[in-house]
MARDREN-839273 format. One record per residue (C-alpha): residue in one letter; residue number from 1; x, y, z. Coordinates in steps of 0.1 Angstrom, whole numbers. Example, Ala and Ser with C-alpha at 12.3 -4.5 7.8 and 13.67 -1.06 7.14 Angstrom:
! residues 2
{rec "a" 1 {123 -45 78}};
{rec "s" 2 {137 -11 71}};
***
This chain:
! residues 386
{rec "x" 1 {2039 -1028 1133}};
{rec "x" 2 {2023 -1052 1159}};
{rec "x" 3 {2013 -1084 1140}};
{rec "x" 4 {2002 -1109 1169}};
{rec "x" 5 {1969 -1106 1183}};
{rec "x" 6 {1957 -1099 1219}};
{rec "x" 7 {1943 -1118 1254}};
{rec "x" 8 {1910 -1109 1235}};
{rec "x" 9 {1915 -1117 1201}};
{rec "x" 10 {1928 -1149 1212}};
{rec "x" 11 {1900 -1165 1231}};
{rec "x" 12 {1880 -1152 1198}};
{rec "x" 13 {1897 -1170 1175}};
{rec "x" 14 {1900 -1202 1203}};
{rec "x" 15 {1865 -1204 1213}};
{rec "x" 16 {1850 -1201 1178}};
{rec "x" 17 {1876 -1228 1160}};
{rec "x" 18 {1866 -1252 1190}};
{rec "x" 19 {1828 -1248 1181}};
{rec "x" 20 {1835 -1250 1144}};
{rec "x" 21 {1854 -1283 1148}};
{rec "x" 22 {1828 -1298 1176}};
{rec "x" 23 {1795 -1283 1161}};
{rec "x" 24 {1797 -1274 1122}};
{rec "x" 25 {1825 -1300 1112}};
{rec "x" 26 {1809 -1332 1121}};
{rec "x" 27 {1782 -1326 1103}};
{rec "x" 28 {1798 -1318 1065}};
{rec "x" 29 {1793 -1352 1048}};
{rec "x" 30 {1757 -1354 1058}};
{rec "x" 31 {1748 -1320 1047}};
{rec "x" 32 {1771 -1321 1013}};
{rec "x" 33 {1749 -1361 1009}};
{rec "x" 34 {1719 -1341 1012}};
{rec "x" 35 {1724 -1309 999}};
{rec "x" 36 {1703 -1294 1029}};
{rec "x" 37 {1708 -1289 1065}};
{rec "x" 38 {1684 -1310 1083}};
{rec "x" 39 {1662 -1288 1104}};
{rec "x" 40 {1668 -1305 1140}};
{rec "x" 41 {1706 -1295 1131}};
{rec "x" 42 {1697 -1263 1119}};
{rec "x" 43 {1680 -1257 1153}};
{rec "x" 44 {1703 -1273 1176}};
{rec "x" 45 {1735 -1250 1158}};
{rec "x" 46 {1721 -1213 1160}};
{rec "x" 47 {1707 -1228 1197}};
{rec "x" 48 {1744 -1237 1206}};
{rec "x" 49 {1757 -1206 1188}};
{rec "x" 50 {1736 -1184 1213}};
{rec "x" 51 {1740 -1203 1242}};
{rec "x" 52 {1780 -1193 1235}};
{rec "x" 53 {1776 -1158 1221}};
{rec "x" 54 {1786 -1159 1184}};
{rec "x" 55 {1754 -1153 1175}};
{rec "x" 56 {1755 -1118 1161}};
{rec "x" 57 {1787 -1110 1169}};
{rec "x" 58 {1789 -1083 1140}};
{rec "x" 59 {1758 -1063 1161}};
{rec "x" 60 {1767 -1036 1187}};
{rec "x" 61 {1763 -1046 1221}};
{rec "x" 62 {1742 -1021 1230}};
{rec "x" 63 {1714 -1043 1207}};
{rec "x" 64 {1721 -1074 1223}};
{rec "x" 65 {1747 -1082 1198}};
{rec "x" 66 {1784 -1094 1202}};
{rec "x" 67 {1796 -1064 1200}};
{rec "x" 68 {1832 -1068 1178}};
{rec "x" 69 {1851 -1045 1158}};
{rec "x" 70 {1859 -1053 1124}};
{rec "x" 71 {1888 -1068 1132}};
{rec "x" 72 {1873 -1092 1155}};
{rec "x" 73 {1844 -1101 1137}};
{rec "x" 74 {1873 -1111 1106}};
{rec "x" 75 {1888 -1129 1129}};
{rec "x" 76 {1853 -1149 1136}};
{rec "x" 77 {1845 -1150 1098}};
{rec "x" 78 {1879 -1165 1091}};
{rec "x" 79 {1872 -1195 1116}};
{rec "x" 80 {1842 -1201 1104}};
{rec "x" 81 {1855 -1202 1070}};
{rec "x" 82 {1868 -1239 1077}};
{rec "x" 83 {1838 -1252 1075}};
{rec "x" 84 {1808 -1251 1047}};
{rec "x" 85 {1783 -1219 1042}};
{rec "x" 86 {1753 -1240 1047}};
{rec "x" 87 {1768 -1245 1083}};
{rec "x" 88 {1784 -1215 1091}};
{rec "x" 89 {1761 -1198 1081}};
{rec "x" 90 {1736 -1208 1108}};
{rec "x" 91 {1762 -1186 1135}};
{rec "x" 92 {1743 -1158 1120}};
{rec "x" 93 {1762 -1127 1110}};
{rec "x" 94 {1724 -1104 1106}};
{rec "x" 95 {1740 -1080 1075}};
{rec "x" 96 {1749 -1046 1089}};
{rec "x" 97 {1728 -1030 1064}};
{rec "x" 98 {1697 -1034 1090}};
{rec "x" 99 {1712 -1010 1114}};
{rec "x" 100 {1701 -986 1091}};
{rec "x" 101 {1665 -995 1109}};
{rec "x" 102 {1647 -966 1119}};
{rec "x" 103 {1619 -964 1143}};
{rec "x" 104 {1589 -995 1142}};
{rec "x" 105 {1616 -1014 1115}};
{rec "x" 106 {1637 -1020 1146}};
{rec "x" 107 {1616 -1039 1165}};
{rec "x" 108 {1601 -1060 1136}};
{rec "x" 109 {1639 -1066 1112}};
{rec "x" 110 {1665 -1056 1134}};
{rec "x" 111 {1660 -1068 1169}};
{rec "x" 112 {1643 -1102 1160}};
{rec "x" 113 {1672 -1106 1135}};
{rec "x" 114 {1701 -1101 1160}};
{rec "x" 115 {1679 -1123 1187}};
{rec "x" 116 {1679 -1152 1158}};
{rec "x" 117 {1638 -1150 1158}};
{rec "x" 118 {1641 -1138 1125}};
{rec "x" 119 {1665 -1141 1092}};
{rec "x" 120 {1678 -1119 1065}};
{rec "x" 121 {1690 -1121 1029}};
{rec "x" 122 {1696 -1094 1004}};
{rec "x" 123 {1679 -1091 969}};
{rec "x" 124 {1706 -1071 940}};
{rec "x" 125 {1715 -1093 917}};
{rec "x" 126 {1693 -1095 886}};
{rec "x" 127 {1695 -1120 854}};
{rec "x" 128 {1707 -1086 836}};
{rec "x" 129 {1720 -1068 860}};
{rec "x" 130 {1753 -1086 878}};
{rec "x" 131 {1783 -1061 882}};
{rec "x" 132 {1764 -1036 870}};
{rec "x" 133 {1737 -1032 898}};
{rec "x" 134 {1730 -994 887}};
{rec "x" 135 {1709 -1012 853}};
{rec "x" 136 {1688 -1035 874}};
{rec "x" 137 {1652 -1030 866}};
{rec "x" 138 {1631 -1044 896}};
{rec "x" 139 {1610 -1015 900}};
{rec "x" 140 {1595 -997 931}};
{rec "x" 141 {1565 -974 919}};
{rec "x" 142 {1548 -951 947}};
{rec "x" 143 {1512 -955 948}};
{rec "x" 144 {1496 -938 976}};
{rec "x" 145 {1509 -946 1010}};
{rec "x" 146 {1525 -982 999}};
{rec "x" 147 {1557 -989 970}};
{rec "x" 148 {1545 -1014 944}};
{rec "x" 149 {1570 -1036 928}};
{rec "x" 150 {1574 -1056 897}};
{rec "x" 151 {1609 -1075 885}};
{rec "x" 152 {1633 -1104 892}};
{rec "x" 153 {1660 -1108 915}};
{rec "x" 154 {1682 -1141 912}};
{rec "x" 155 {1715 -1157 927}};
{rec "x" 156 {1696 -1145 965}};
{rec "x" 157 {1717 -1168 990}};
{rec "x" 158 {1698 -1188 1014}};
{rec "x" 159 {1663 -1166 1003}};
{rec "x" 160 {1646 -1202 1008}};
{rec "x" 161 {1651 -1200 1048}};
{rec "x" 162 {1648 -1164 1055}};
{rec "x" 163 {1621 -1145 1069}};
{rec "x" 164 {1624 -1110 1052}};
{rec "x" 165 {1650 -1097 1019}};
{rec "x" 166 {1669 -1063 1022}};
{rec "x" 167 {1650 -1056 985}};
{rec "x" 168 {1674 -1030 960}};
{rec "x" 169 {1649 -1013 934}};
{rec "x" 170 {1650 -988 909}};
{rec "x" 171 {1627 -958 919}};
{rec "x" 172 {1639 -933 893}};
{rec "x" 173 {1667 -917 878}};
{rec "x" 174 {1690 -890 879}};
{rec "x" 175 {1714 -875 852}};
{rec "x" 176 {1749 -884 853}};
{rec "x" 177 {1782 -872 828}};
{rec "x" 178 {1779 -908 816}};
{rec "x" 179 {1738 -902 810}};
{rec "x" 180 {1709 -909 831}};
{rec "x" 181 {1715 -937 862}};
{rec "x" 182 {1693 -955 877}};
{rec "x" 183 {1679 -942 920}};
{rec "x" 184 {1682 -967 937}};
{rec "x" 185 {1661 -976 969}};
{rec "x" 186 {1662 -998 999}};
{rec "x" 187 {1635 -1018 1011}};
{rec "x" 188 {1621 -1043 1037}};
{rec "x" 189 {1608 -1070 1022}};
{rec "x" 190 {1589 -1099 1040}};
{rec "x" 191 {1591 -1130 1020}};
{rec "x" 192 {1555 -1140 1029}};
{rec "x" 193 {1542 -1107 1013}};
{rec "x" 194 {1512 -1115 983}};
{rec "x" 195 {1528 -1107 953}};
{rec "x" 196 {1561 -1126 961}};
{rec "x" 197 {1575 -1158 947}};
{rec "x" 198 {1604 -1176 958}};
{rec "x" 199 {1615 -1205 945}};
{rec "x" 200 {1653 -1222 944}};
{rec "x" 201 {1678 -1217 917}};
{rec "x" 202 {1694 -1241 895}};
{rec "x" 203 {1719 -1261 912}};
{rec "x" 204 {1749 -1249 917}};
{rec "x" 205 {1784 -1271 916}};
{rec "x" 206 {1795 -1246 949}};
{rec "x" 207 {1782 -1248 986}};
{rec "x" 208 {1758 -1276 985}};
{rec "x" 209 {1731 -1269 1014}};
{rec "x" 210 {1732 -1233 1007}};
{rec "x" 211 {1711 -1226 981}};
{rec "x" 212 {1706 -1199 955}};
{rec "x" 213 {1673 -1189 948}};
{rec "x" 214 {1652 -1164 924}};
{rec "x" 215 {1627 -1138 939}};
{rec "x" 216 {1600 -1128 916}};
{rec "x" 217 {1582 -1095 922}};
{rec "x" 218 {1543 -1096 910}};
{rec "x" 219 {1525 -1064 920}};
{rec "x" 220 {1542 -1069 953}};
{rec "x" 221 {1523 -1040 977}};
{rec "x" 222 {1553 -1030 1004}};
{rec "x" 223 {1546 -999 1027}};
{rec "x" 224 {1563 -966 1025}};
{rec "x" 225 {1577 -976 1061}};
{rec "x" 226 {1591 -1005 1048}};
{rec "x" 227 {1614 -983 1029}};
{rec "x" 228 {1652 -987 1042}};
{rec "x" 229 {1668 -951 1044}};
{rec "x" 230 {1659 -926 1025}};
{rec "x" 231 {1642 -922 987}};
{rec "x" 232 {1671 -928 958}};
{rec "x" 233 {1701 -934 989}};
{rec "x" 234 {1699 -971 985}};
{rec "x" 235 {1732 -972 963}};
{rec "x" 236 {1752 -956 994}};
{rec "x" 237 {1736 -981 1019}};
{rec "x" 238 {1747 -1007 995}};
{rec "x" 239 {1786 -993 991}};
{rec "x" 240 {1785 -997 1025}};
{rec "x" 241 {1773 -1029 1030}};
{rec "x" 242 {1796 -1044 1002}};
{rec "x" 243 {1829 -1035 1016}};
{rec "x" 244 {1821 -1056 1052}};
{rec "x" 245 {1808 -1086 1027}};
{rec "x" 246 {1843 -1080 1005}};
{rec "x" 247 {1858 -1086 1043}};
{rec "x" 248 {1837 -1114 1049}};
{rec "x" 249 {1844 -1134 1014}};
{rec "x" 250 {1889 -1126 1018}};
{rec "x" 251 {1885 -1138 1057}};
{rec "x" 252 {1866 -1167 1049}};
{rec "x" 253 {1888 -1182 1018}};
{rec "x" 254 {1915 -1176 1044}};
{rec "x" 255 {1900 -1197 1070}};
{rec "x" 256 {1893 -1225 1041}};
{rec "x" 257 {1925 -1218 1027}};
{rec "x" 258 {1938 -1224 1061}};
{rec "x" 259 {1924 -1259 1063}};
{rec "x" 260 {1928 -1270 1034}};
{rec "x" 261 {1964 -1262 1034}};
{rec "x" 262 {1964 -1286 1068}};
{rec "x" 263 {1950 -1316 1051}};
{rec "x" 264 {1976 -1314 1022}};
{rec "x" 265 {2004 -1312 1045}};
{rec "x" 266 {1992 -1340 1067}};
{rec "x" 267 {1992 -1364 1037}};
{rec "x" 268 {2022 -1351 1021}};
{rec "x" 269 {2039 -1362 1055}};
{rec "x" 270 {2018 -1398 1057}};
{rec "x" 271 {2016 -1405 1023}};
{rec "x" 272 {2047 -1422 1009}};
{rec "x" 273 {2061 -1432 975}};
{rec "x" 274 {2092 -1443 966}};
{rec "x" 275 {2106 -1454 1000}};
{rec "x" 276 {2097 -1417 1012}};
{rec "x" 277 {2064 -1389 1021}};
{rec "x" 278 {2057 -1375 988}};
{rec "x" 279 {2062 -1337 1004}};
{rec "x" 280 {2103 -1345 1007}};
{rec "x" 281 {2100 -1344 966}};
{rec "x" 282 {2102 -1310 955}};
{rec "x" 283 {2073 -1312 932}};
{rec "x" 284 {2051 -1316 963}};
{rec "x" 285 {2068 -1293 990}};
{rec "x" 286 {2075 -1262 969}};
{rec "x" 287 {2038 -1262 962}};
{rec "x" 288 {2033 -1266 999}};
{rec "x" 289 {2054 -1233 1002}};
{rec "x" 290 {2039 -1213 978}};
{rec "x" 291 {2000 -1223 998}};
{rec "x" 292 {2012 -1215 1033}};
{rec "x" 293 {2034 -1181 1015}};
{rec "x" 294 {2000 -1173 997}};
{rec "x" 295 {1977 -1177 1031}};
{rec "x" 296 {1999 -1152 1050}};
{rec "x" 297 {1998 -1126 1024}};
{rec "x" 298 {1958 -1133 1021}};
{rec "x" 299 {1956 -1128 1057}};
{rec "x" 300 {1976 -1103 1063}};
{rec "x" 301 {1957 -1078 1033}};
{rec "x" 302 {1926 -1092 1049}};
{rec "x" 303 {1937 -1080 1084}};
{rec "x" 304 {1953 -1046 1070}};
{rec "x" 305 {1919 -1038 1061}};
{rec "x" 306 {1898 -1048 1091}};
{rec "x" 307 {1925 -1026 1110}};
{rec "x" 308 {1919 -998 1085}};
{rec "x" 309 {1878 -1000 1090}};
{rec "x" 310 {1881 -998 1128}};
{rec "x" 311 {1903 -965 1126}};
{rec "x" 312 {1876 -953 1102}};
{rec "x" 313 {1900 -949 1066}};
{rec "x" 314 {1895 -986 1052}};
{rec "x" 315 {1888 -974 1012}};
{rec "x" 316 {1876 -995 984}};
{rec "x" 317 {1911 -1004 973}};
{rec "x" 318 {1917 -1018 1009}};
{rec "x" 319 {1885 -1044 1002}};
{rec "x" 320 {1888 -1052 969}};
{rec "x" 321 {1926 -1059 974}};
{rec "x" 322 {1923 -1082 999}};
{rec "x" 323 {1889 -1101 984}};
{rec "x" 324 {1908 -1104 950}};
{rec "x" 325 {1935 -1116 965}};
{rec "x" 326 {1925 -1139 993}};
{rec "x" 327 {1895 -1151 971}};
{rec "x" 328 {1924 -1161 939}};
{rec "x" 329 {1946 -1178 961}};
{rec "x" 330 {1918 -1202 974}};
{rec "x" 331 {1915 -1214 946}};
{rec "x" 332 {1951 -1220 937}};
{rec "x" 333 {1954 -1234 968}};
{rec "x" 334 {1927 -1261 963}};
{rec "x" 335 {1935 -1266 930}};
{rec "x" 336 {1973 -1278 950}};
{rec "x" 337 {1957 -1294 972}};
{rec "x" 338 {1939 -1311 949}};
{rec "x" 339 {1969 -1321 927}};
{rec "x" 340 {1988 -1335 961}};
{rec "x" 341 {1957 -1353 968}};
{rec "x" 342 {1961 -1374 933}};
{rec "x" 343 {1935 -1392 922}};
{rec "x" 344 {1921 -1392 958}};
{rec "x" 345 {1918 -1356 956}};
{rec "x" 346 {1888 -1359 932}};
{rec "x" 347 {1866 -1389 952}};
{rec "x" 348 {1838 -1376 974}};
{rec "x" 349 {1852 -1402 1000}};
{rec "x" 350 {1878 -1367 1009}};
{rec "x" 351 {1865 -1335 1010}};
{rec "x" 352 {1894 -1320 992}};
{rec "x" 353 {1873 -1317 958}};
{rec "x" 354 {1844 -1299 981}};
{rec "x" 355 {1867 -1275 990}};
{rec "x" 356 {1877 -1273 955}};
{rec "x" 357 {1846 -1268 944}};
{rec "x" 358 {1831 -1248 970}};
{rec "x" 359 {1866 -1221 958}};
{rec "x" 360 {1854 -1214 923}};
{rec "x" 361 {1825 -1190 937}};
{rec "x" 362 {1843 -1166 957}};
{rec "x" 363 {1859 -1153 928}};
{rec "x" 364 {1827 -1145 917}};
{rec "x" 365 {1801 -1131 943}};
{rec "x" 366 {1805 -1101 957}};
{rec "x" 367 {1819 -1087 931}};
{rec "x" 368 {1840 -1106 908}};
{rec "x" 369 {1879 -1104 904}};
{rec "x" 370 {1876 -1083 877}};
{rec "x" 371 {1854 -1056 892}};
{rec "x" 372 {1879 -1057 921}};
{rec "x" 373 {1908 -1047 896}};
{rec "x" 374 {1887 -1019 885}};
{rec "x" 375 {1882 -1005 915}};
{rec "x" 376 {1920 -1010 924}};
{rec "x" 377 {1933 -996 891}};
{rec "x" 378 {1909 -971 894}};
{rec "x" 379 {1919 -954 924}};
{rec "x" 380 {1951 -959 912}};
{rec "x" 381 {1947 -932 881}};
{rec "x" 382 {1924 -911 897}};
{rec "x" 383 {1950 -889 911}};
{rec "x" 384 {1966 -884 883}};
{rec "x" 385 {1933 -873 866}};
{rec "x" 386 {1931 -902 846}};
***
């Protein structure tokens, strides 16, 4: 099996790394001093992004987009991972749930979206619905020729600077072996709509700049032709969508993982004690070896899978495999980092304890480690009828 990448892949990985380092880097401290992204720097990074063409690089190219396979568009995710959400973020990635557009919804969400006119976010998560999405209770009643809905949505990244939510709501139920279920249904949602409220979560110790924010639903009139997909098929549109966003979260630790791994082996060289650079002690190099042992395995589950989504058989396991694991060994690895760092580690003068912070959530979104070990165990027993 071929490991290395191609001519292509290359100048991928090369071009995006060089725009991280020269546009997203530079400005870290003053968005993590700020918790926000200044708005001329907002502007002048999706501008750049475009100018170079990593702006929608996950979109066909056919739409105007970049046009990468799954592999490639890991191999973007990954490079952006070096840097913070609130920043990479801007090289927009529009989800992939939007090519499910169907006539006038492609010219008003989907086009705008991949011409970075107009931004997304998506709306699951509820205060008592997490893991399981299937008991959320945002509902969307029918009422002539429009969808009414009433409930809560919270945890909604970067809701406070989009233009429209991909909305998930209950629209009725169905009977299942383990009792009735909840339909759920897709919808375009544009955050200026009367009946919508928006407002920013608590703060959160993870991702300054990139905010977490709570939707509240108020007799919110949508339109029937705002509906995403089909009545009750909004759970399948949203399988879909999670396994690229599992890809996404694995690819990006590894890209994190990646640099943080570089900052620890820089001081272990420079820093010494004892007549000598602390990483010639065992203590510090053997945990130098287990990061950069960890970050291969990471990438290479992470890059099994985008192989296996090209060729059309990535499963579940594949995902949740390699977001459990890439995800857990971030934050190992900044915890390492961290403890090679010493006291240093912990000032905000480094960024090591960003990083280190910044970890602790991708075990979380996206489905949490644990969910992932249910899906992996599950398709594990399965077989065997179990």
């Amino acid at each position: 099996m071929d490991f290395a990448l191609n001519d292509e892949q290359r100048i991928i990985v090369d071009t995006v790394r060089k725009f991280v380092a020269t546009e997203l880097e530079p400005h870290e401290e003053e968005v993590e001093r700020l918790n926000e992204v200044p708005p001329e720097i907002s502007e002048r990074i999706q501008r750049k992004s475009l100018e170079a063409g990593l702006y929608a690089a996950n979109m066909p190219a056919e739409l105007g987009g970049g046009g990468l396979d799954a592999t490639g568009i890991t191999l973007v995710e990954r490079e952006l991972g070096r840097t913070s959400y609130a920043l990479q973020m801007l090289v927009a990635r529009p989800s992939n749930i939007l090519e499910a557009c169907q006539g006038e919804q492609r010219e008003r969400y989907l086009m705008p979206a991949i011409r970075g006119e107009r931004h997304d976010c998506l709306a699951m998560t509820e205060p008592g619905a997490g893991s399981d999405v299937r008991s959320m209770t945002t509902r969307a009643v029918r009422d002539g020729g429009d969808y009414v809905l009433n409930g809560t949505k919270h945890f909604i990244s970067h809701a406070d600077v989009s233009d429209f939510v991909v909305l998930f709501a209950a629209t009725g139920t169905e009977q299942t072996s383990r009792g009735p279920k909840n339909l759920i249904t897709a919808f375009l949602v544009d955050l200026d709509t009367p009946g919508l409220t928006v407002r920013r979560g608590s703060a959160c110790v993870s991702n300054r700049g990139y905010h977490q924010c709570e939707l509240v639903f108020e007799d919110c009139r949508v339109p029937a032709a705002q509906r995403l997909g089909e009545d009750g098929a909004g759970f399948e549109l949203m399988a879909e969508w999670l396994g690229a966003s599992r890809l996404s979260v694995a690819a990006t630790s590894v890209g994190r993982g990646r640099r943080v791994l570089e900052m620890a082996t820089q001081w272990a060289a420079e820093r010494h004690q004892f007549g000598q650079p602390i990483g010639k002690f065992q203590g510090v190099g053997f945990q130098l070896a287990d990061m950069a042992t960890e970050l291969d395995a990471a990438e290479l589950l992470t890059l099994r899978a985008a192989a296996n989504l090209d060729n059309g058989h990535m499963t579940d396991q594949d995902a949740a495999m390699a977001k459990l694991f890439a995800s857990e060994a971030l934050g190992r690895i900044t915890d390492r980092a961290l403890q090679i760092f010493g006291g240093m580690g912990l000032m905000a003068e480094l960024p090591i304890e960003r990083f280190w912070r910044d970890a602790r959530v991708e075990r979380i979104w996206d489905g949490t480690s644990e969910i992932q070990r249910h899906i992996i165990s599950r398709s594990l027993l399965r077989p065997l009828g179990a």
